[in-house]
C-alpha positions as CSV (number, residue, x, y, z in Angstrom):
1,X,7.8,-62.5,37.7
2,X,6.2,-60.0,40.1
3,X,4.5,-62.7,42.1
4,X,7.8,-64.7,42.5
5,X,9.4,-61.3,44.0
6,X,6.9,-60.7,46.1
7,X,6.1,-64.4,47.4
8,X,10.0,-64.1,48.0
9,X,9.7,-60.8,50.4
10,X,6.7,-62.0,52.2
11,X,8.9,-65.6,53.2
12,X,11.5,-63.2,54.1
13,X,9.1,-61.2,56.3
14,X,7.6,-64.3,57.7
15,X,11.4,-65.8,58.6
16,X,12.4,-62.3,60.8
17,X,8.6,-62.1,62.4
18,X,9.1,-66.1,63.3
19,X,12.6,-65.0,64.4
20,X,11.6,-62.6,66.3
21,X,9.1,-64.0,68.2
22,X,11.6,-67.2,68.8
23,X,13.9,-64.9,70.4
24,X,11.1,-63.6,72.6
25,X,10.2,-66.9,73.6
26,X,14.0,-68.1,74.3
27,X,14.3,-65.0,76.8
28,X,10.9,-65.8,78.3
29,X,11.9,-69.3,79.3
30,X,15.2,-68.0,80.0
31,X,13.6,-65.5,82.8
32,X,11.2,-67.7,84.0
33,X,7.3,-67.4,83.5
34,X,7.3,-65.2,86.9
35,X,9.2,-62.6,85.8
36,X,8.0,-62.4,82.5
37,X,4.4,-61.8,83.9
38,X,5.7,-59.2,86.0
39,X,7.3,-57.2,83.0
40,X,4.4,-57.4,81.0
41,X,1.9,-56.2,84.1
């Protein structure tokens, strides 16, 4: 029963990091590859 809970919180975790990181990428093609590196130098 514990395994099940935690299996279930770490697909949860792995759903909002993938999420997150979708997000990122949207706003990096969004701004162009350019300004991206600009932000991150």
């Amino acid at each position: 029963m514990d395994d099940s809970v935690q299996k279930s919180c770490w697909g949860l975790t792995a759903k909002a990091v993938i999420g997150i990181a979708g997000i990122i990428v949207l706003f990096w093609l969004v701004s162009g590859a350019e300004a991206a590196a600009a932000v991150a130098s």
